[in-house]
N, C-alpha and C positions, 0 to 999 in steps of 0.2 A: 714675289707674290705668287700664291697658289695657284690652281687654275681650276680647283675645286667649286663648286656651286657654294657662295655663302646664301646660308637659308635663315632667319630668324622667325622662331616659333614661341608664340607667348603662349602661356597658359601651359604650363610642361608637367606640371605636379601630380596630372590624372589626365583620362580619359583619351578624347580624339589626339588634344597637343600631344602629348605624350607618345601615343603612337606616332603619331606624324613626325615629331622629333627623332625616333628611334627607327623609321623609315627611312628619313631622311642620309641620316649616318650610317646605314649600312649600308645604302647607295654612293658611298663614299664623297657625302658633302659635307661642308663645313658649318658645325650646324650651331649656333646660340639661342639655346631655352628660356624663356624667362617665368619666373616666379615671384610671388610676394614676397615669399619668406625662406632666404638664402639657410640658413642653418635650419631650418624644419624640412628643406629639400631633399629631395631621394635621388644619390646621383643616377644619372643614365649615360652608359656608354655611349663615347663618341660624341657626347652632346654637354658641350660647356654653358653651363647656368648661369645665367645674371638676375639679382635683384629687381624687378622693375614692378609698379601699382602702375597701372593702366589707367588709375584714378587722379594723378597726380602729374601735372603738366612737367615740374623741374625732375621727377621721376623716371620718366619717358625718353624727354631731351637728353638726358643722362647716361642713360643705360643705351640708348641705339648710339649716340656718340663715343662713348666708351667700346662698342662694337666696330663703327667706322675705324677707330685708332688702330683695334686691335686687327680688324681683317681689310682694310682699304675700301671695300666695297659693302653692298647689299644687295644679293641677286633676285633673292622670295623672301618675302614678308608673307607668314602667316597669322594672318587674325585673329586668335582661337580664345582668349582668354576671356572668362564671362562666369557671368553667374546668372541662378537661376530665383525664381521666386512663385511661392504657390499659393495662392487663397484665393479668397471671394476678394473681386474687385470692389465690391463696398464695405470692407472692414480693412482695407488694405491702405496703410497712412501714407501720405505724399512721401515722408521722407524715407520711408523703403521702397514708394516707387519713383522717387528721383535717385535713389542710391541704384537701380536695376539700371535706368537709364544713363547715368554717369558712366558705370561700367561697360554694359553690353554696347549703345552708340558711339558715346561721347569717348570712351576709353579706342575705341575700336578707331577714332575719327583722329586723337591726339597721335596715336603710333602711326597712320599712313601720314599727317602732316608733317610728321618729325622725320619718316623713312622718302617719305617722294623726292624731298629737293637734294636728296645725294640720289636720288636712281634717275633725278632730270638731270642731272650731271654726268653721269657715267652713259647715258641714253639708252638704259635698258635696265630690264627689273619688271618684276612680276610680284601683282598683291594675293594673296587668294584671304578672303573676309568669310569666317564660316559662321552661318545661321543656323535654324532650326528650320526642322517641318515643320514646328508650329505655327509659323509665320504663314503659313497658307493652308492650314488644319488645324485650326486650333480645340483645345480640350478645356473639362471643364477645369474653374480654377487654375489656370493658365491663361488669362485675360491679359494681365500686363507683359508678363512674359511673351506671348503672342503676339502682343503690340510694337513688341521692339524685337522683334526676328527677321 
């Protein structure tokens, strides 16, 4: 077994994951990405992509399992993958704001259940859960988005 830092970074297809992912790996850890959609992905050096919705509990269990197989462990879990959503909070229907919250909490909530009980096993591991400023500056039309930061 390596003695590389295994790091898993959801949300790798843009933005902070992505950097993070590509940080990770050039700090010479062993790093898995995750994405929605494996064939619309854009690969990134040093950083092995897997499949995974954040939305989707046998999705989740899936994909960090298929990680334990593949690297024994999980050192860092990073939280990153999310979405966003923008309007006036009274034109804005439950089910795009239970789709916000599905992702941004509940998604956020299923990936630490599914990574904790292999890092309470090994007796070590690190989560880092990334938020927004909004969560404590919120803007206009950014209401719900703000609520779940």
């Amino acid at each position: 077994m390596s003695n590389s830092t295994v790091v898993v970074v959801t949300g790798v297809s843009s933005g902070i994951g992505r950097v993070a992912a590509d940080k990770f790996a050039k700090r010479g850890c062993r790093v898995f990405g995750t994405v929605r959609n494996l064939q619309r992905a854009t690969p990134l050096p040093g950083v092995e992509l897997l499949e995974m919705d954040i939305g989707d509990d046998a999705s989740v269990q899936f994909a960090i399992q298929s990680i334990i197989d593949r690297a024994k462990r999980i050192d860092v879990l990073v939280n990153n993958a999310g979405t966003s959503l923008i309007g006036a909070v009274e034109e804005t229907a439950i089910t795009e704001a239970a789709s916000l919250f599905d992702t941004n909490v509940f998604g956020m909530l299923r990936t630490m259940q599914a990574v904790l009980p292999h890092m309470r096993t090994q007796r070590h591991g690190r989560i880092v859960n990334i938020s927004s400023v909004l969560g404590f500056l919120p803007a206009p039309y950014m209401g719900l988005y703000s609520a779940q930061a």
